[in-house]
N, C-alpha and C positions, 0 to 999 in steps of 0.2 A: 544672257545679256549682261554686260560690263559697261558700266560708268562710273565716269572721276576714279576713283581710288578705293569705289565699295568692292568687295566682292558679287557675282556675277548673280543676276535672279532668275527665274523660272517667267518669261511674259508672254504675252501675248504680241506678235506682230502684225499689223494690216499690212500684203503682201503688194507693191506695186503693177502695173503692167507690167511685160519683157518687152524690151526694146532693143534697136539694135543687134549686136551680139550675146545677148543675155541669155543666159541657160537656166532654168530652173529642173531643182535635183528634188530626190526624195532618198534621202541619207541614210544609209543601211548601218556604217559606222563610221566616226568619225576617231582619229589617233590623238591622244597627249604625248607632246613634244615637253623637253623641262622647261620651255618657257612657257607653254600653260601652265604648268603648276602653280607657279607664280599669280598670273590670272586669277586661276580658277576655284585655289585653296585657301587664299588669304586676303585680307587687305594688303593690298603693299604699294608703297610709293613708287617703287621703280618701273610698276607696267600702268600708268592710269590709262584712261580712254578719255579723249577730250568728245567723242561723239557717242553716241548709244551703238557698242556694236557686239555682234554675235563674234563671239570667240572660238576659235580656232585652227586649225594651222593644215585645212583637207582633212578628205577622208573620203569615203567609197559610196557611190547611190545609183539611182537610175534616174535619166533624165525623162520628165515628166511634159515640160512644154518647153521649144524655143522660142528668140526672136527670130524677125522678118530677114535678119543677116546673116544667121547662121549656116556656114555648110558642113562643118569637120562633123558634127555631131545629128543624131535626129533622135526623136522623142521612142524611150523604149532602149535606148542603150547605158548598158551599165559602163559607166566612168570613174577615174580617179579624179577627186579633185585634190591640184596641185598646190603646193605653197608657192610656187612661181609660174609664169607663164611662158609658154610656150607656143609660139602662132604655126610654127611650120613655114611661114612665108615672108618673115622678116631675111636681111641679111646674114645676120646674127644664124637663124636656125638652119637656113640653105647651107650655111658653114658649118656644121657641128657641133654650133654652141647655142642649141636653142636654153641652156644655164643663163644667155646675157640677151634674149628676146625682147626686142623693141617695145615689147607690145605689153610689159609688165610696167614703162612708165607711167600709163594711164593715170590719171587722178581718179580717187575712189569716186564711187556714184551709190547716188543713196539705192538701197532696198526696198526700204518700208516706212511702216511710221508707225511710232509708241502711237497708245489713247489719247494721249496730251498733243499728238499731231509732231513731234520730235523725229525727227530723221535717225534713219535705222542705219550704217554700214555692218560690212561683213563681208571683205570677198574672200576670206577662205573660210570664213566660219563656217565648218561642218559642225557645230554641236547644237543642231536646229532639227528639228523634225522636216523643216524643206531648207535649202541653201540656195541662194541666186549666186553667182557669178557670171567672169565671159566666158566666152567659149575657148580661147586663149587659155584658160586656167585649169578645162578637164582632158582628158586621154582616154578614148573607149579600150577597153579592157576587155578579149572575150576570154575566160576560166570559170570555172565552180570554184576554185577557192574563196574560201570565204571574207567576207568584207572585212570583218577584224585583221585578219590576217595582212588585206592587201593595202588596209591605212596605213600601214609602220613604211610603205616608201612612199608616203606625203610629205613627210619632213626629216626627222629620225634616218630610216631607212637610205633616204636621199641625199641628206648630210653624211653618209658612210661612202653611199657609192659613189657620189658627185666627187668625193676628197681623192680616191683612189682609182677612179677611171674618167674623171674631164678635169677638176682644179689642180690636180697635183699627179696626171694618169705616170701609172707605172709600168716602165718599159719591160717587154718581154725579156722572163730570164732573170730581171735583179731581184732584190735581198729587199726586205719590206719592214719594216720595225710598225707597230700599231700599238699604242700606250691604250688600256683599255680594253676591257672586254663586254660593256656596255651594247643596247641592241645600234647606239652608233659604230662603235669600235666591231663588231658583227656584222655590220653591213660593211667598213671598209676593209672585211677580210675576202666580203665575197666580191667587192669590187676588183683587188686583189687577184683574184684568184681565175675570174675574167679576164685579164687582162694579161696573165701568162707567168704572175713572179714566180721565181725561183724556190724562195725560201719568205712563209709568213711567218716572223716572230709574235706573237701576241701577248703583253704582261701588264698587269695591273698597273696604276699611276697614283699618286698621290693626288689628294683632291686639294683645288688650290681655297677651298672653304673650311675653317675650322670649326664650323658649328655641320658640315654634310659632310665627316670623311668617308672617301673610297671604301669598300671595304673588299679586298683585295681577294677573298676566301672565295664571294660570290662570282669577281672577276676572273677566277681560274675555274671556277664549276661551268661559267661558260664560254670560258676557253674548250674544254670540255665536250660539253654540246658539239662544239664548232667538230673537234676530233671526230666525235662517233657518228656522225657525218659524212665524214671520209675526206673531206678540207682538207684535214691538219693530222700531225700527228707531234707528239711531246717530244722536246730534246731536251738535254743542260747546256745553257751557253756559255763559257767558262773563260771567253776573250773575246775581246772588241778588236777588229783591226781600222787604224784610223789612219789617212792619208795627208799628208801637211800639204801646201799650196807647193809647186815647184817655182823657182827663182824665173824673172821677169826673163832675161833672157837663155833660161834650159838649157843651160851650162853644167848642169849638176842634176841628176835622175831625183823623186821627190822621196824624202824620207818618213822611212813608217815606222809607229810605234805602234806600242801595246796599251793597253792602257786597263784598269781591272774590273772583274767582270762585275756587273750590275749590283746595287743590293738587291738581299732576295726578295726584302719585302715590299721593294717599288715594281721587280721583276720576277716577279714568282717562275713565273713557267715559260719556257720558248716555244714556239710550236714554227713546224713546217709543214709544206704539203705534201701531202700522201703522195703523188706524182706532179712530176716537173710538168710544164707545159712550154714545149721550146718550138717554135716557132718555124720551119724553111727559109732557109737564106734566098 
């Protein structure tokens, strides 16, 4: 539990009715995204909580009871809970972007209450022994894989694929650059890779913090990973080819230069994949 600006404590919660679309979970794991860290290791002024709320950002349970409106879910299924919602029956997700779901403007609603009688939120807080949210916010999930496992696409995970197959999807066949090899920078290899590109390059980045630098060693060991895998495999990229704008009226073909290849220690290693994925016309 996280209030003001302390670091988070161990409480006890009085757990309200479900009401509505309310789901109540029994948390198997819950993921640290790096804005928990923040949260959950320190004091710090830049994440306070102006309410008493259970922190964190999803994670993996079984739901235990719902409310009276619930239909996507029933008591006995194991779910991911989401860092954004998703209804399935807004506009927004009939379209393929349940990413901008109507149903995540909700204003929060309380959970619980401290001893003092103080209002609990938490709607993605998985680092609870039970989690309330809506039903909008979980996704039944049938696999044995295990719950640790399946928290890293509540946030983390999500932030990789979401970059590289809905915010930013990449067309079958192109060339893919990913600064990073983080379990972000990992998920948008496999978004990547879904999605059909050509050529994944993956290479370390500089961190834009001077008290967390990158460290670029770790970033190519999993790069790494990603290869034995069968993803990727190593290349040396030795030139950039870059494209200049063509003239307003295309009088003149666009001119391309070179331009020189990376440093190595912002771009250690290039990788591509093991097999193209090319598409039928």
């Amino acid at each position: 539990m996280k209030f003001s600006k302390e670091r988070p404590t161990v409480v006890d919660v009085t757990v309200r009715g479900l009401t509505g679309n309310q789901v109540l979970l029994r948390v198997e794991a819950a993921q640290t995204c790096y804005s928990n860290i923040d949260q959950v290791l320190r004091n710090d002024e830049r994440t306070p909580a102006s309410n008493a709320t259970i922190v964190g950002h999803g994670g993996v349970g079984v739901v235990e009871a719902i409310g009276p409106q619930v239909i996507s879910t029933r008591v006995g299924d194991r779910v991911i809970l989401n860092l954004h919602a998703a209804c399935g029956r807004c506009w927004n997700c009939l379209h393929m972007r349940s990413d901008k779901c109507r149903s995540g403007q909700a204003a929060p609603v309380p959970l619980g209450t401290l001893s003092n009688g103080a209002e609990v939120f938490g709607r993605t807080g998985a680092m609870s022994e039970l989690a309330i949210t809506g039903e909008e916010m979980v996704t039944p999930i049938f696999t044995s894989i295990s719950g640790p496992e399946i928290a890293m696409l509540t946030c983390v995970g999500g932030c990789g694929l979401g970059m590289t197959m809905t915010n930013a999807p990449v067309e079958v066949a192109s060339d893919v650059v990913i600064f990073g090899a983080g379990p972000v920078g990992l998920s948008a290899v496999m978004g990547a890779k879904v999605k059909g590109a050509s050529r994944i390059i993956v290479g370390g980045s500089q961190s834009v913090s001077a008290s967390a630098p990158m460290n670029t060693n770790t970033a190519s060991v999993s790069a790494r990973r990603c290869e034995s895998a069968g993803m990727v495999k190593p290349c040396r990229v030795t030139a950039f080819e870059k494209a200049t704008p063509a003239r307003a009226d295309w009088s003149e073909p666009p001119v391309r230069t070179r331009v020189p290849p990376p440093n190595a220690e912002l771009f250690p290693t290039a990788m591509v994949p093991a097999e193209s994925v090319v598409l039928p016309v």
